[in-house]
C-alpha positions as CSV (number, residue, x, y, z in Angstrom):
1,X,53.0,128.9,-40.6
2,X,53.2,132.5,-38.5
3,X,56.6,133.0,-40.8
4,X,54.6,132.3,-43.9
5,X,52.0,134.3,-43.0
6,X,54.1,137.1,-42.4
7,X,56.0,137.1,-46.0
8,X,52.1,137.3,-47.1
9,X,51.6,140.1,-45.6
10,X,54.3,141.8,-46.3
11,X,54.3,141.2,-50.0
12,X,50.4,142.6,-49.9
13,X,51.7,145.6,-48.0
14,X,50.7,148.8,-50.1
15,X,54.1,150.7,-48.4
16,X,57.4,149.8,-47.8
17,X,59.6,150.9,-45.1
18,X,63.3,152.5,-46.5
19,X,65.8,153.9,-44.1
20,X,68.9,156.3,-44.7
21,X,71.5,156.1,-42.4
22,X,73.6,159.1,-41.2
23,X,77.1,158.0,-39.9
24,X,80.4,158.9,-40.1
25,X,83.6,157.3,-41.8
26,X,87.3,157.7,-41.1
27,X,89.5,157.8,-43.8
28,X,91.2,154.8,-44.8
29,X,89.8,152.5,-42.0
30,X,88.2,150.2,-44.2
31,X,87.4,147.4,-42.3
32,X,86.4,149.4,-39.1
33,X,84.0,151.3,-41.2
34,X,82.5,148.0,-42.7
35,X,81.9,146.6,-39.4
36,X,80.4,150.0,-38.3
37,X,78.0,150.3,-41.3
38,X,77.1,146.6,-40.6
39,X,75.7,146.9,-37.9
40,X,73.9,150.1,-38.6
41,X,72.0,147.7,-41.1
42,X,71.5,145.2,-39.3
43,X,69.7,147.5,-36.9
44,X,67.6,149.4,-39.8
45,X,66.7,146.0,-41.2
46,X,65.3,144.7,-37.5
47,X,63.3,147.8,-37.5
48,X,61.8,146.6,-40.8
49,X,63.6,148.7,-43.5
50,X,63.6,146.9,-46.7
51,X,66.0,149.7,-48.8
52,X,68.8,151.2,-46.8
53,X,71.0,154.2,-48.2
54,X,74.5,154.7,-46.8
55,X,76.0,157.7,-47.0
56,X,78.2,158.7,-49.7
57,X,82.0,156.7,-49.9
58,X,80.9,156.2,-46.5
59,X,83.3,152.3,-46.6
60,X,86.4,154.0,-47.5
61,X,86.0,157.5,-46.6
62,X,85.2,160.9,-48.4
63,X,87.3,163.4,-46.8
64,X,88.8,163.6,-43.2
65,X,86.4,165.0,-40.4
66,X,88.4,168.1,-40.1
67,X,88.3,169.0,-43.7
68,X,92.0,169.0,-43.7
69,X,92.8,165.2,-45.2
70,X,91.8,164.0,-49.1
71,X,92.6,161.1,-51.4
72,X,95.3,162.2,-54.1
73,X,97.0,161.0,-57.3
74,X,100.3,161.6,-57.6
75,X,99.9,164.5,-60.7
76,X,96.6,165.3,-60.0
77,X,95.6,168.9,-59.1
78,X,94.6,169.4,-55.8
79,X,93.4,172.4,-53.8
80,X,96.2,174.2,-51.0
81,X,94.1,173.8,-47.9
82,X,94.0,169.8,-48.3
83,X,97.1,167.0,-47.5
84,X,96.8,164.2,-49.9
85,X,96.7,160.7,-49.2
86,X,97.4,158.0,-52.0
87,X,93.9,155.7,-52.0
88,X,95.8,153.2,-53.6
89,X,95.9,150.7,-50.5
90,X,92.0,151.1,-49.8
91,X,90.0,151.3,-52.8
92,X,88.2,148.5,-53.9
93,X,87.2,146.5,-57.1
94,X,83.5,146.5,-57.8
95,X,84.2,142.8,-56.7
96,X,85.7,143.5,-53.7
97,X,85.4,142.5,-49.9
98,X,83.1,145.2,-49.1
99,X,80.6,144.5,-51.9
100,X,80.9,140.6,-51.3
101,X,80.1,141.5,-47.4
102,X,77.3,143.8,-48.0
103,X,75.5,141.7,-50.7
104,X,75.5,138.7,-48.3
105,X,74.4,140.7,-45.8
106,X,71.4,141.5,-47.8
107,X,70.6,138.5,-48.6
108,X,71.1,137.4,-44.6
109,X,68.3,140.1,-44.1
110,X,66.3,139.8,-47.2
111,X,67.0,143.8,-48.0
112,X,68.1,146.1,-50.4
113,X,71.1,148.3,-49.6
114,X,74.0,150.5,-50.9
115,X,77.2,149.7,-51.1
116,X,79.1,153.1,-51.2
117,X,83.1,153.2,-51.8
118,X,86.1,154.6,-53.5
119,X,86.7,152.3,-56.8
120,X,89.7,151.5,-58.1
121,X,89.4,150.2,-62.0
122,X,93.2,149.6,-63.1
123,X,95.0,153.3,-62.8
124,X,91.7,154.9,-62.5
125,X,89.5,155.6,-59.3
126,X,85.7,156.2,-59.3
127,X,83.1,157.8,-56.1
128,X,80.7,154.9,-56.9
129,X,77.4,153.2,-55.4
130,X,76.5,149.8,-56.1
131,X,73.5,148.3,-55.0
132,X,73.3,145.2,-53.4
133,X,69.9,142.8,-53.3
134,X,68.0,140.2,-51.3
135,X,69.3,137.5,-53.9
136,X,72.8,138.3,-52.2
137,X,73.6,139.8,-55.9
138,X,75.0,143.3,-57.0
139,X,72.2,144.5,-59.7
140,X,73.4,148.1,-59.8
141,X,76.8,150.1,-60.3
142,X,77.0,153.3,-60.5
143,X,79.9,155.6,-61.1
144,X,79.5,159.4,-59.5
145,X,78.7,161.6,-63.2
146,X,79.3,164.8,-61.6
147,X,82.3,165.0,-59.5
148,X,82.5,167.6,-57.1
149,X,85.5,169.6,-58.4
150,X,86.6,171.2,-55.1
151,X,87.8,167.5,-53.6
152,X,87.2,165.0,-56.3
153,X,89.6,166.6,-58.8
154,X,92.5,165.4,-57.0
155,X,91.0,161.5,-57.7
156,X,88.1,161.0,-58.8
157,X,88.0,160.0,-62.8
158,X,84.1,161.0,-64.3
159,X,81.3,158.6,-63.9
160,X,81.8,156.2,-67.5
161,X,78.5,154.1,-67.0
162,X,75.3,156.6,-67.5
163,X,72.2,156.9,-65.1
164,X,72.0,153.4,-63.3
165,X,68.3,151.7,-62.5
166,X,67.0,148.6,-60.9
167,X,63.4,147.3,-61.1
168,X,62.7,146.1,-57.4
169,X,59.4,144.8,-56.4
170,X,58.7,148.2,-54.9
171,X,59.6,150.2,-57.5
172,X,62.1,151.4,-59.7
173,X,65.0,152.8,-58.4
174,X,67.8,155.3,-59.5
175,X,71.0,155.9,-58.0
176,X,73.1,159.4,-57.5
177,X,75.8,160.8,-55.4
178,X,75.9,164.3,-53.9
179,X,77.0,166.9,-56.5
180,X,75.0,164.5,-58.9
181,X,72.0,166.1,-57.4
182,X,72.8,169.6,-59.9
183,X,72.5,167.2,-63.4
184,X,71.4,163.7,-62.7
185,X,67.2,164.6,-62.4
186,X,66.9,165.7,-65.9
187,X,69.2,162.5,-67.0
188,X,66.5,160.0,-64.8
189,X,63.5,161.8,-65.7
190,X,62.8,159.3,-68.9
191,X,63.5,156.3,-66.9
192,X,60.2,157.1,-64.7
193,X,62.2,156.3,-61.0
194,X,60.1,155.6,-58.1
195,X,63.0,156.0,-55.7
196,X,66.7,158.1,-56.0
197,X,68.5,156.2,-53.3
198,X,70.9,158.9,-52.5
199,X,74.1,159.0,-50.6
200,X,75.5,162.1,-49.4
201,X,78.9,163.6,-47.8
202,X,78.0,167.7,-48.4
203,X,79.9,170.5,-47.9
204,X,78.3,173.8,-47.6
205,X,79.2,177.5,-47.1
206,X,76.2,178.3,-45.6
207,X,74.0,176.8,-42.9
208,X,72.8,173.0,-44.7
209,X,69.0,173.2,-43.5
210,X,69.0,175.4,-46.2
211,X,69.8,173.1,-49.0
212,X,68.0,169.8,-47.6
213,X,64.8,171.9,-46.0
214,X,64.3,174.5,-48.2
215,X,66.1,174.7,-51.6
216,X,65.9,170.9,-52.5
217,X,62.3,170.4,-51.8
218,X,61.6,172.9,-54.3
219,X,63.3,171.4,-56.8
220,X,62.5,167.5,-56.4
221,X,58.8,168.4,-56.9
222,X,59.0,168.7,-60.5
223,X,60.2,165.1,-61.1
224,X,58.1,163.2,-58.8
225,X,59.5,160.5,-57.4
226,X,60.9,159.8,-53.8
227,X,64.8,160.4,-52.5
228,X,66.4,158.7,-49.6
229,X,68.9,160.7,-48.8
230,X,72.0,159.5,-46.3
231,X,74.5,162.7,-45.8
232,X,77.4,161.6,-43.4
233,X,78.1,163.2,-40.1
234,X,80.8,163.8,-37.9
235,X,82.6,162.6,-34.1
236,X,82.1,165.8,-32.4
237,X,81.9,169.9,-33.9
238,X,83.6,170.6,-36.7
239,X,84.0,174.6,-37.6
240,X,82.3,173.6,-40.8
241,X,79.3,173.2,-42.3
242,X,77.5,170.2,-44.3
243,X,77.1,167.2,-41.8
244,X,73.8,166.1,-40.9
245,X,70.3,166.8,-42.3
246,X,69.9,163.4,-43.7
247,X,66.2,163.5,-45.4
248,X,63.5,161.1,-47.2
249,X,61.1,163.5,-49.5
250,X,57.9,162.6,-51.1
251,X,57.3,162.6,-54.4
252,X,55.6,166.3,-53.8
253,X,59.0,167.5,-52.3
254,X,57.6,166.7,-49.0
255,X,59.9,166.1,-45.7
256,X,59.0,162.4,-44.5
257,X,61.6,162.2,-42.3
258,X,64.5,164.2,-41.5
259,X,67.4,163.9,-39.0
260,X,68.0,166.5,-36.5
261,X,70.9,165.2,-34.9
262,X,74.8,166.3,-36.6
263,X,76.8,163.9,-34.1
264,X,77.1,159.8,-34.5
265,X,74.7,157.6,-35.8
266,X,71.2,158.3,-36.7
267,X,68.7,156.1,-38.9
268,X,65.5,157.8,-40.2
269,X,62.5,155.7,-41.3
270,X,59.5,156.2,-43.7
271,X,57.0,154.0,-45.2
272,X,56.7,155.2,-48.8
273,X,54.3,154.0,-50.9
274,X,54.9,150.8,-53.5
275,X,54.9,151.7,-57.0
């Protein structure tokens, strides 16, 4: 009866809690970083998250901690300060282990979450998001649209699949990665988002609080709707900047929650209202 009661509740609940979680990966370790994530949900969900955002590729692996290490196809441009390493062996289908893992995991914990890895599609590889419901289903797939040239070029083939939404019983919600963040608002404005679930592995030139504090607030607040944004982080210091600063924003632009930690595992909360 108490468990009943509590679904009642919850359903008549005018907010809903989402967390992004800020992590790191390590390149190629696949199933280490599965387990890792895992948990990290499992945790968010026992806190009462109902959404979690992972950070971006964050299953296989974005670039090495050091900056130094990034996926490569044999032909493929890629920049002189990086050493490439073939992704063949640890990309995924959109079928694969990881989504099959994370999809039951959600339905274990009756969440939403995202399912963040390098795809492999035949002789082409995508930076791609699915997202993974309480029915233990994938409902959304979304290719990266924007690339970010610097790394990506030496891999990753162009988003083919549009803007990707999914109608939750909280609201809808749009997907994006990173560099998607220049383009993709003006491309989900018509579809009327409640929610960007956001996954993140930036790179900056200059201090990050400026970009996550400052500059993106600004511009979020003419499209009005939230973003859960999950950067990755790193081990220990890197002489780089970019990890860190994971933050959930109102539909104002607002900081609900931000992460002031650049080392290991952080998971931020906020209780954004329903649509």
């Amino acid at each position: 009866m108490l468990t009943l009661l509590s679904t009642f509740l919850i359903a008549q609940s005018a907010t809903v809690k989402v967390a992004a979680i800020q992590c790191s990966s390590v390149m190629g370790e696949v199933e280490a970083n599965r387990k890792k994530l895992l948990g990290l949900v499992e945790q968010a969900a026992k806190n009462g998250a109902k959404i979690v955002v992972l950070p971006e590729a964050s299953i296989t692996g974005y670039l090495s901690q050091d900056l130094r290490t990034n996926w490569h196809l044999d032909g493929w441009p890629i920049e002189p300060s990086f050493r490439g390493r073939d992704p063949e062996q640890f990309a995924e289908a959109v079928d694969g282990e990881s989504t099959k893992q994370f999809a039951a995991a959600a339905k274990r914990l009756g969440i939403y979450v995202t399912v963040p890895f390098v795809e492999k599609d035949g002789a082409k590889y995508y930076n791609t998001v699915c997202l993974a419901a309480p029915t233990g289903k994938i409902v959304a797939h979304y290719r990266k649209l924007t690339p970010w040239p610097v790394p990506e070029k030496s891999w990753a083939t162009k988003g083919d699949r549009d803007v990707q939404t999914y109608d939750t019983e909280y609201g809808r919600v749009g997907l994006a990665i990173c560099f998607d963040i220049h383009t993709i608002l003006d491309r989900l404005k018509p579809k009327k988002i409640w929610a960007l679930l956001y996954p993140i592995a930036w790179v900056s030139p200059s201090h990050p609080a400026d970009w996550f504090w400052h500059i993106l607030p600004g511009r979020l607040r003419a499209y009005g709707h939230y973003v859960v944004g999950a950067n990755w982080s790193v081990d220990e210091p890197q002489p780089w900047f970019g990890y860190g600063f994971s933050t959930i924003y109102s539909p104002k632009g607002e900081i609900l929650a931000t992460s002031h930690s650049l080392y290991g595992n952080d998971i931020l909360y906020a209780d954004l209202k329903r649509a």
